[in-house]
C-alpha positions as CSV (number, residue, x, y, z in Angstrom):
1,X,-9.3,5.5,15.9
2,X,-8.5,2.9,18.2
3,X,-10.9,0.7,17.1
4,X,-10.8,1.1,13.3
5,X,-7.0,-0.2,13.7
6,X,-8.5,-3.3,15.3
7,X,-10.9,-3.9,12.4
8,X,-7.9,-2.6,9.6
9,X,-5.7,-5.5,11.2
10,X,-7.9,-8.0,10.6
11,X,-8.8,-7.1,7.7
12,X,-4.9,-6.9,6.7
13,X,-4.3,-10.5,8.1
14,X,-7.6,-11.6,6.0
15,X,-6.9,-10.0,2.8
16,X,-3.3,-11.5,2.4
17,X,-2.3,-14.3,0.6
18,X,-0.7,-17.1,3.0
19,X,2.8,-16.4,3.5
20,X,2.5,-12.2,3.8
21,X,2.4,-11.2,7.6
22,X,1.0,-7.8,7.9
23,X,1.2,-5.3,10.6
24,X,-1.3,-1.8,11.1
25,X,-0.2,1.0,14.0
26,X,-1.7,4.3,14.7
27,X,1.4,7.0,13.5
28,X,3.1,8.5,16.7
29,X,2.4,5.3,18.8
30,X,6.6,4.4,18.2
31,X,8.6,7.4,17.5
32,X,11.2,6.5,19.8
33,X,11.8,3.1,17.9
34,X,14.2,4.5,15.2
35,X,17.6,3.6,14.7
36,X,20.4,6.7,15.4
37,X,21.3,6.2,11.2
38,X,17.2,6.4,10.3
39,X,17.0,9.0,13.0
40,X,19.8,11.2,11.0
41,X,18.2,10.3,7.4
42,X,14.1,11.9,9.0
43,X,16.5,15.0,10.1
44,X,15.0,18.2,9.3
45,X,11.6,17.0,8.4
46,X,8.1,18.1,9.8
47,X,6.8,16.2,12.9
48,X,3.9,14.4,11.1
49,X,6.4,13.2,8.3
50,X,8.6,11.7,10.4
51,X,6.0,10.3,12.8
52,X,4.4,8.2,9.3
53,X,8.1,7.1,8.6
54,X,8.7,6.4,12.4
55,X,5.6,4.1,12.8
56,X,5.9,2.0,9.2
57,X,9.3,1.2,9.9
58,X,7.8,-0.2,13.4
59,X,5.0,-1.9,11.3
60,X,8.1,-3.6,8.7
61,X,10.5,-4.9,11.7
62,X,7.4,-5.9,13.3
63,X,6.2,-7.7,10.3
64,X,9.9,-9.5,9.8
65,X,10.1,-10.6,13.5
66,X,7.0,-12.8,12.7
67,X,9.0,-14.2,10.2
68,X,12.1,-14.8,11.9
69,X,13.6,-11.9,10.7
70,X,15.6,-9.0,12.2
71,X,16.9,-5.5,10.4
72,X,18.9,-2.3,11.6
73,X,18.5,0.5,9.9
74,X,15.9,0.2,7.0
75,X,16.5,3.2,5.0
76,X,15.2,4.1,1.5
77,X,16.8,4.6,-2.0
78,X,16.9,7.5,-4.2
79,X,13.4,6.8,-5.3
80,X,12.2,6.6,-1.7
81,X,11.5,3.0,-1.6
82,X,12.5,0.6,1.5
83,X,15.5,-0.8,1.1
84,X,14.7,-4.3,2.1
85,X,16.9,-6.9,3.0
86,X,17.8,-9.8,0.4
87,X,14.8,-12.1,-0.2
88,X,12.5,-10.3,1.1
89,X,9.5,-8.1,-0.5
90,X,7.7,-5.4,1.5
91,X,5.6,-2.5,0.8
92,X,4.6,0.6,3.9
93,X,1.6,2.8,3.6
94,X,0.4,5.2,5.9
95,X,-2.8,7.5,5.6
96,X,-4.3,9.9,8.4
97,X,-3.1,8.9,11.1
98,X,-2.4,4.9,10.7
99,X,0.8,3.4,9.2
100,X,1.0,-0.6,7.7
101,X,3.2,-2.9,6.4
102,X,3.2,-6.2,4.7
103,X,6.3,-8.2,4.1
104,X,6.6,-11.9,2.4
105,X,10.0,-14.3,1.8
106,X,10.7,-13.6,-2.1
107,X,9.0,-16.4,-2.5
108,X,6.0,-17.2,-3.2
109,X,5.3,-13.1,-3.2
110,X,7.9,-11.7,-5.2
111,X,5.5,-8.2,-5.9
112,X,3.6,-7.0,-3.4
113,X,1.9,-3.7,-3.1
114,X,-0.6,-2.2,0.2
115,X,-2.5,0.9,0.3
116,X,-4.5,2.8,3.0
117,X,-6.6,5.8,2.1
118,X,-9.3,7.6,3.0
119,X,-12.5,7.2,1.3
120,X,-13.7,10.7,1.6
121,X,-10.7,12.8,0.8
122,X,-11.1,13.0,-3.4
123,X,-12.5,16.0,-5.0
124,X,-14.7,16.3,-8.3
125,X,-11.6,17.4,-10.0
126,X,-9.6,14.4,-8.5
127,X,-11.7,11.9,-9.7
128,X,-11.3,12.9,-13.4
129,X,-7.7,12.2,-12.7
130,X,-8.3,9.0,-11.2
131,X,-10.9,7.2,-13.1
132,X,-10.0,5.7,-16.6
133,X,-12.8,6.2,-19.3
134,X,-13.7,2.0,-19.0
135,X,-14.4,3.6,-15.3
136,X,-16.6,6.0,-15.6
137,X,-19.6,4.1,-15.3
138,X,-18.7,2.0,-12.5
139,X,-17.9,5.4,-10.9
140,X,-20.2,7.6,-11.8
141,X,-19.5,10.2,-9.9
142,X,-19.1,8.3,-6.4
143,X,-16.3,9.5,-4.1
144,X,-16.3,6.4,-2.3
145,X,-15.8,3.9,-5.7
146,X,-13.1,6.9,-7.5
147,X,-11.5,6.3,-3.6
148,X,-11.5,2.3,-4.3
149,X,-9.9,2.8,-7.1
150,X,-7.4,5.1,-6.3
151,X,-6.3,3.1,-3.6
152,X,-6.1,-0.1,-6.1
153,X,-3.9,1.6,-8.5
154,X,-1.7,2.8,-5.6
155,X,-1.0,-0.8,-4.7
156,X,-0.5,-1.8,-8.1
157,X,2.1,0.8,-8.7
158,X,3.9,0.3,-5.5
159,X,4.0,-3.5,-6.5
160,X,5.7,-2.6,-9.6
161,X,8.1,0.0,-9.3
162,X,10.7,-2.0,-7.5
163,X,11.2,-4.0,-10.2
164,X,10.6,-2.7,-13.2
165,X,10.7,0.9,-12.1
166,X,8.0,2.5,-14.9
167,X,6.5,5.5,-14.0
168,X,2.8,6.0,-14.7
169,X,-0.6,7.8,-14.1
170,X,-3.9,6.5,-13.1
171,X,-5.0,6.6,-16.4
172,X,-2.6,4.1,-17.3
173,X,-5.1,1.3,-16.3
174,X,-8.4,0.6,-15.9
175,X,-10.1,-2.1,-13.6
176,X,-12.9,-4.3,-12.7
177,X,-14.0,-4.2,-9.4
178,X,-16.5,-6.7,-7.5
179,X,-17.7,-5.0,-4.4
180,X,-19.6,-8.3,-3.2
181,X,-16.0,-10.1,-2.8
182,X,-13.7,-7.7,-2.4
183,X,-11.9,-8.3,-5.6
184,X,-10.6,-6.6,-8.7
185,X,-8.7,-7.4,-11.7
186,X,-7.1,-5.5,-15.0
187,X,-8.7,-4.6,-17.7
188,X,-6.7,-2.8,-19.8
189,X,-2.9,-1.9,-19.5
190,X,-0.7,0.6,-21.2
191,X,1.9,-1.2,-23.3
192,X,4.7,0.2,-21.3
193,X,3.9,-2.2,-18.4
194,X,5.1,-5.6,-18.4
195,X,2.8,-8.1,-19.4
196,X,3.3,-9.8,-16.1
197,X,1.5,-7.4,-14.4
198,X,-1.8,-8.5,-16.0
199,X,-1.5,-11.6,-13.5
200,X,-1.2,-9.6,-10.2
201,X,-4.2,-10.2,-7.9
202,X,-6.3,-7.8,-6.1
203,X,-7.8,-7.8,-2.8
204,X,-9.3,-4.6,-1.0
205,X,-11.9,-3.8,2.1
206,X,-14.1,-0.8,3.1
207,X,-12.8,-0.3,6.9
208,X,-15.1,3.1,8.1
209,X,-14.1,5.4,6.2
210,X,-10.6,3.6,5.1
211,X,-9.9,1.3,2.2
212,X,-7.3,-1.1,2.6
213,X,-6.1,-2.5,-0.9
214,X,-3.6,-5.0,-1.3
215,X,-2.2,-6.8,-4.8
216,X,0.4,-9.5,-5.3
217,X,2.0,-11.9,-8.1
């Protein structure tokens, strides 16, 4: 595991536009690194949950140090999202046993959305849920491509929500992926989405048996 955070790092570090400092930990490796407040709000839940929440909080404050920047507590909202602090944008992700973060200045990134999943976790029945009809024959069946762009839309949803806080499904979006560069954009986009969000940009790597995805605007 060890060594697949080495190569997620740098692939993290790679993927990001210029300005976005990114940070990857294994989940457990800084329990003890909680504030007394965030240590009250994890209260009551199950070890593994509190170890994911434990080890991307590290991953933000380790993020914001590289950028001259220090927090206390950073708690979430009712919707579960980071509270970050004014002028900043962040996103956390955490998937089987590793935890990230990626945090920018509000400007130039003023949406930013990471995910980290597992490429081999998405059953038959999942991927019909995932993968928009434009999809289908990019996919064609493959767990590993339905797992690309799972991830994707993960990131593009997390990019959004903070601002314009629309809920969605998977099949709210359909994308274009080019395995060769690592790059994907939108191809279509249900009308309830700001038109904005046709700009956002789209990185993402195969790391073993990992994807790491990130998008911006």
């Amino acid at each position: 595991m060890e060594s697949t955070l080495a190569v997620i790092q740098v692939a993290l570090a790679e993927l990001a536009p210029e300005g976005v400092i990114s940070t990857a930990a294994l989940v457990g490796a800084h329990d003890a690194e909680l504030s007394e407040t965030e240590r009250r709000w994890v209260d009551g839940w199950g070890p593994h949950r509190r170890a994911e929440f434990a080890t991307g909080r590290w991953c933000a404050r380790h993020a914001m140090a590289q950028l001259g920047l220090s927090t206390g507590d950073l708690l979430a909202d009712d919707e579960g999202l980071p509270q970050w602090p004014r002028g900043l944008a962040g996103c956390i992700s955490h998937s089987r046993g590793l935890a990230a973060a990626i945090v920018a200045r509000a400007e130039p990134a003023l949406l930013l959305g990471l995910d980290l999943e597992k490429t081999n976790r998405l059953s038959a029945g999942a991927i019909q849920k995932v993968v928009h009809p434009l999809e289908q024959n990019f996919v064609a069946g493959d767990q590993v491509r339905a797992s690309l762009l799972f991830s994707l839309k993960e990131a593009f949803y997390k990019a959004q929500f903070p601002r314009w806080r629309t809920p969605g499904n998977f099949h709210d979006m359909a994308l274009t992926l080019d395995l060769t560069r690592g790059e994907a954009r939108i191809l279509q986009l249900d009308a309830r989405f700001a038109s904005d969000l046709l700009r956002l940009r789209f990185r993402f790597r195969l790391v073993d048996d990992y994807v790491v995805s990130l998008c911006w605007l």
